[in-house]
N, C-alpha and C positions, 0 to 999 in steps of 0.2 A: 740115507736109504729111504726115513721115510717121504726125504722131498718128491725123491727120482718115483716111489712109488703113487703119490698123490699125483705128480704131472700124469704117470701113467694111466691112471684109473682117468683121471680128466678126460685124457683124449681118448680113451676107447668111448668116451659117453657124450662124446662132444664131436667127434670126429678131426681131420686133420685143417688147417686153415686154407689146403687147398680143395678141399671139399665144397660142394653145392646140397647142403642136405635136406633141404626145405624148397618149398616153393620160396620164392622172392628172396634164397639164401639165410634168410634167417628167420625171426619169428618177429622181425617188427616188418618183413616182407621190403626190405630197402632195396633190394636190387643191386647190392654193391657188394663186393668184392677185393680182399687188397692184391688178390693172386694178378698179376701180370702174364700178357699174350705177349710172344714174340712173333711181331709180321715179319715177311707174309705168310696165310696158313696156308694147306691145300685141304682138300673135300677129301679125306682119308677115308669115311664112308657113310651109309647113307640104312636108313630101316623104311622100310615104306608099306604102310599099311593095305591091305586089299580092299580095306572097307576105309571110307571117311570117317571123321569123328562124328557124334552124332551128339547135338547139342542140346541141351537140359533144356533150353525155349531156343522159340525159332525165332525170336524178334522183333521189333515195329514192324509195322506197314512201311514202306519205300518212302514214302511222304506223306503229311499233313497238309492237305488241303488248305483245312479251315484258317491254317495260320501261317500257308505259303512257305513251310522247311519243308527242305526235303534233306536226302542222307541221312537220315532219322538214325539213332543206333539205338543197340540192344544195353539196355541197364543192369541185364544180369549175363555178361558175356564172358563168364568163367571158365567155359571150357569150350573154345575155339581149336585147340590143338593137345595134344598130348604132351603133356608142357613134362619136365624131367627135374630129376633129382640125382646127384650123382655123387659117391665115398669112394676112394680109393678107383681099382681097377671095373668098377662096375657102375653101369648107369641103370634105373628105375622109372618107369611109366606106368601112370593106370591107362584103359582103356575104355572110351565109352563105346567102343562098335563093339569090342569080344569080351567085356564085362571084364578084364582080367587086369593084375600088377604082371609087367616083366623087368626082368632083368637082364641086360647086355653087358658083354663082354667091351669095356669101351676102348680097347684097342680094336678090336675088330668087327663092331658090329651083332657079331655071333650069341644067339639068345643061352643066355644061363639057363633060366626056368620059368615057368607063368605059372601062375597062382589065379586060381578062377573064383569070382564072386556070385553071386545070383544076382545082380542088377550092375548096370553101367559104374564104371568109375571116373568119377571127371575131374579129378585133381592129382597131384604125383603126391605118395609117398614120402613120410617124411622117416628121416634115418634117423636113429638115436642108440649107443650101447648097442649096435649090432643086430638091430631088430629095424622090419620098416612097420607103420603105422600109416591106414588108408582108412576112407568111408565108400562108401560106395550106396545106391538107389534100394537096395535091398533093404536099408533100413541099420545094418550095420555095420561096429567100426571093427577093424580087426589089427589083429598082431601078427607080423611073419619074419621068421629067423630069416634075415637079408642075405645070408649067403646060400641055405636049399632051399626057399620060399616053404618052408613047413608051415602050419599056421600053430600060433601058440594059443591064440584066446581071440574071442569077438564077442563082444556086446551091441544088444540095442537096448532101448530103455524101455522100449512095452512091447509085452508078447502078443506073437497072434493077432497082427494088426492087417484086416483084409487087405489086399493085394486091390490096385485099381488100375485101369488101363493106362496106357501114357505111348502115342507116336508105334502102336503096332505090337508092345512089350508090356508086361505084365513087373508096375514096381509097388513098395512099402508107399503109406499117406506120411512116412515120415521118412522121405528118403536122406543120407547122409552127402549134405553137399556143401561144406564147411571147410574139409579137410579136415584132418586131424593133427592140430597143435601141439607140442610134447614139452615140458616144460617143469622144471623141480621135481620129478617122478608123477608128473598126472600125464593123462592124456585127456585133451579138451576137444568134444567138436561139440554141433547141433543136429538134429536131427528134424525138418521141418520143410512144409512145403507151400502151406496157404496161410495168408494172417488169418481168415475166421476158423479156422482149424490148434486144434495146440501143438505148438513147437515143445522141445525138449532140449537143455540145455546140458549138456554130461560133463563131468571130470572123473575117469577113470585111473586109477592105479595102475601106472605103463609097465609094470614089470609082471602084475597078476593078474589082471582085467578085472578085477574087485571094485565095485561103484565107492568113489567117493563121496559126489553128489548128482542128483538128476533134479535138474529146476524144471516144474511146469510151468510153460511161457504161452499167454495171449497175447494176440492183434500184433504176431510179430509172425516175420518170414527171415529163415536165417539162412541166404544164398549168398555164397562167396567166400573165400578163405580167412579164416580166424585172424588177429593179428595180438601180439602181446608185448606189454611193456612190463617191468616187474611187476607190479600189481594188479594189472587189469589186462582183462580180456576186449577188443574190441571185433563186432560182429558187422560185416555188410548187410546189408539187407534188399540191396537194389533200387528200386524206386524213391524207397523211404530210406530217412535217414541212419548212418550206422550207430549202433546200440553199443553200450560201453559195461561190463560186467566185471565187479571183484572176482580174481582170479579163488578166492579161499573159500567162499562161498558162494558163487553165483549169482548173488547179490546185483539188481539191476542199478546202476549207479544213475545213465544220463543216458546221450546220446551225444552227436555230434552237429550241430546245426547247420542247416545251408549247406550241407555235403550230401550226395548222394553214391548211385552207383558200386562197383565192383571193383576197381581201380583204386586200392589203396594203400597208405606206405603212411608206417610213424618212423618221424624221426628221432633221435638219438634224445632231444630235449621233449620229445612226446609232444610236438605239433604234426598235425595231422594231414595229409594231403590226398585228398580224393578225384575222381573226375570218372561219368561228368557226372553234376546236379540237376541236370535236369535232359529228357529225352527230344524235348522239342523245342529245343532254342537252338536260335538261328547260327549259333556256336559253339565250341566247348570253352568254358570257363575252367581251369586246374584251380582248387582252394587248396590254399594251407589256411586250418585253424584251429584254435585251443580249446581243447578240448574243457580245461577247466575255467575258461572265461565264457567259455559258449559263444564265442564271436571269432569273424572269420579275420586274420591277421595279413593275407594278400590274398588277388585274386588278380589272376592271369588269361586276360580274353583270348578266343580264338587259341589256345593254346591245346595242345596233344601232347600225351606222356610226360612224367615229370620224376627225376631224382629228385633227394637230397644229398650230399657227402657234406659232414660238418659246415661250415658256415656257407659251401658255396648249394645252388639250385640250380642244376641242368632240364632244361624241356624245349620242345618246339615248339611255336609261335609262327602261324601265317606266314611257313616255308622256310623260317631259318629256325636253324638249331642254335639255341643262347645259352650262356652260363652268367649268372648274376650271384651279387653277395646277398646273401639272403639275410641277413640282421640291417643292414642299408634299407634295403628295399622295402623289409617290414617300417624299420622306423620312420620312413619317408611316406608310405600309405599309411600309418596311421594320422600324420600330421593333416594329410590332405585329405582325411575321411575325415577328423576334426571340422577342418573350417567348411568341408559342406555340409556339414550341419549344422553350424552354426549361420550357414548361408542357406539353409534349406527354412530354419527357424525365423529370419529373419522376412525373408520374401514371405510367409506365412502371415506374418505381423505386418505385412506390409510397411519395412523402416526402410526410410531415405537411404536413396545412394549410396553416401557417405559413409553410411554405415559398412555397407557392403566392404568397403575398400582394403581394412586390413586383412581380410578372410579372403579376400580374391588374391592380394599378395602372400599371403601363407600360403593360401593354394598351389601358385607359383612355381612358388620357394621349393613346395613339395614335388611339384613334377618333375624339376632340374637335378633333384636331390635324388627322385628315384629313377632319373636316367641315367644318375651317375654310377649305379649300382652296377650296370652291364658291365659285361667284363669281355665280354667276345660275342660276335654271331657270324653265322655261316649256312650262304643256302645248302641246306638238303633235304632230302625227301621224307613226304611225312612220314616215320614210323608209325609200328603197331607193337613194337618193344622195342623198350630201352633197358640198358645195366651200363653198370661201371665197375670196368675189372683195373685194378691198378691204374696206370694214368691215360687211359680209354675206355670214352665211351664206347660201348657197340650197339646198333642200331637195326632192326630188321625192318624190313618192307614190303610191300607189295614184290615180292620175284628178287629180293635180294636182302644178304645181309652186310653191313661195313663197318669200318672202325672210323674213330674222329678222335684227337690228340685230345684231352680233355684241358687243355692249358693254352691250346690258341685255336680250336674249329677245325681244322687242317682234318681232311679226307686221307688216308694213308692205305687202307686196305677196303677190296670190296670184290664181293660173291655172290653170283647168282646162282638163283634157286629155284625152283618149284613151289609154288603156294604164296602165301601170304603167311610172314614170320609174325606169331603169336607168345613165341618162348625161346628166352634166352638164356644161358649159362655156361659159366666157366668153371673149370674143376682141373685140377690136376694137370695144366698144359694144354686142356681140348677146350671147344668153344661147340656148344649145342643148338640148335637152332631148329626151332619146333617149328611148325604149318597147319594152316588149315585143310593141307591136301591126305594130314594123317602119317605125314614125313617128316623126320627125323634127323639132321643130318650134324655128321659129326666134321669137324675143322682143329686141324692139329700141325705142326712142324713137320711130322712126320706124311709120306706119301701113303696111299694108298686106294685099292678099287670102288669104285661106287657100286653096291648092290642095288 
């Protein structure tokens, strides 16, 4: 009895494992899933906003002149779409055009309830124990029973903080754009908008809204969704690099080097993968790297979106979609970052030839070594999300979403959309698919109307 009651108490505080309770499905933001799709789905239905999403920054410039890129992207592009969250029979959205969380009926589309904030919400609720947990531009985090959206509790960390303009709207100088993390009974976001301004680092008591801890933070900007390993917290920051925090005290530990951006996922062994690094290279670079070496353990040019699932690496790569073993491919780049520099040291010193020679065949050695890591590719279109639900990937894009076998590339399902797909999730049998048109759409076994 007491086992049957302990599984019990688990899952009501953990939710079911076909649930999506989190952004990126859990709190290390992996994007995976062991729930399984059976193709093909149909478009069962659809929610579609009357207003666009309305984004927390509007972007680079179109291009860089001075150093001839163009496509320039956004380094803090967190809320492109009203990305979802979904337990049981119900799915969860904040909303940055009506400032509100709702909740749908995810068989049918049909709104549960909305929950109104005083500033934009730009990331989805995370579930936990039957409560959701969101931040929002107002400057606070809040608590709401998930099944009537009643609000239980909200906190911010300093009162009475002027209100300043922003795109027509009136938000906090410390608006909540973190998300809110949920984790051993705390609730973690930040609360921050400019590095010469002070950020606010919170762990709050998810059950009472009671401050654990409020860290005051300089020369930092905390944009982008929280991520956590058992002991630490890791923070995007956008431009600059992401900041790494002891979960028990707030404690600023490090950072992550040579990683930038808003794009990011730990994996299961706490190697870290961001993109991009930088706003004006003539590429996307995808890193994976360790965070407690401070060096980066691969880098993948030209590359867009990136899993991990245990030892393998799914991402795009200069129009094909690849899956490589990821302990291979690390071992074979480190070889080969060895011997250039030991040939970068040597040209330096200017030494003979000769010299050169075993470092050019390690070199080699190492590029056959990590070509042999591939394990599949397959042209398709560049995503702008990727997940892995059981043994498919699903993929969205410009005007569609599709599936691809994740054990040989093979295209098997695909659906066209409206927008450009920003968010992806599976739960419970449905497949979710966000846009930047502010639409919603749901894909399931079952038939049904598109609203």
């Amino acid at each position: 009895m007491r086992i049957v009651s302990a599984m019990l108490l688990l899952a009501s505080l953990t939710g079911r494992a076909g649930d999506w309770p989190t952004f990126g499905h859990d709190n290390r933001r992996s994007h995976v899933t062991d729930e399984s799709l059976t193709f093909p789905l149909n478009n069962s239905w659809a929610y579609k906003s009357a207003v666009l999403p309305q984004t927390a920054w509007t972007g680079p410039a179109r291009w860089d002149a001075y150093a001839k890129n163009e496509g320039l992207q956004s380094m803090r592009n967190f809320d492109p779409a009203f990305f979802v969250t979904s337990v049981g029979d119900a799915v969860f959205f904040g909303s940055s055009a009506d400032h509100a969380v709702h909740s749908l009926d995810a068989n049918n589309g049909n709104e549960n309830w909305v929950s109104f904030a005083d500033g934009a919400v730009r990331l989805p609720p995370t579930w936990a124990g039957g409560r959701l947990y969101f931040g929002a531009d107002d400057g606070f985090a809040r608590c709401l029973d998930a099944k009537s959206g009643d609000e239980i509790w909200k906190f911010r960390p300093i009162e009475n903080a002027k209100l300043i303009p922003s795109n027509g709207k009136l938000m906090s100088p410390f608006p909540v754009r973190t998300g809110v993390l949920v984790d051993g009974g705390s609730a973690f976001f930040g609360a921050s908008l400019f590095p010469w301004d002070k950020s606010y680092l919170c762990a709050i008591d998810a059950k009472t809204g009671a401050k654990h801890f409020v860290n005051e933070q300089t020369g930092v900007t905390l944009q982008g969704i929280f991520l956590a390993s058992t002991e630490r917290l890791y923070a995007p920051q956008g431009r600059s690099v992401p900041l790494i925090f002891a979960k028990s005290s707030g404690s600023k530990l490090g950072d992550v080097p040579g990683t930038g951006g808003v794009y990011c996922i730990l994996t299961e062994d706490e190697q870290f993968i961001a993109i991009p690094n930088n706003q004006k290279s003539s590429e996307n670079t995808v890193k994976l790297a360790s965070p407690d070496s401070r060096e980066a353990i691969l880098n993948i040019p030209g590359a867009n979106r990136m899993i991990a699932a245990g030892q393998y690496l799914y991402f795009h790569q200069k129009g094909k979609l690849k899956a490589i073993d990821r302990a291979v491919a690390s071992a074979a780049q480190s070889k080969m970052t060895a011997a250039q520099k030991k040939m970068t040291a040597l040209k330096k010193a200017k030494a003979p030839a000769k010299l050169f020679e075993p470092f050019q065949k390690a070199e080699a050695a190492a590029r056959l070594e990590l070509k042999a890591a591939d394990l599949w590719s397959s042209f398709q279109p560049v995503p702008s999300a990727l997940i892995l639900a059981g043994d498919h990937l699903i993929l969205g894009g410009d005007g569609v979403v599709f599936a691809v076998d994740k054990n040989t590339g093979e295209q098997i399902w695909k659906a066209d959309l409206s927008g450009r797909v920003y968010g992806l999730a599976v739960a419970n049998g449905r497949l979710f698919a966000s846009t930047d048109r502010g639409h919603i759409f749901c894909f399931s076994e079952a038939t049904g109307s598109v609203r």
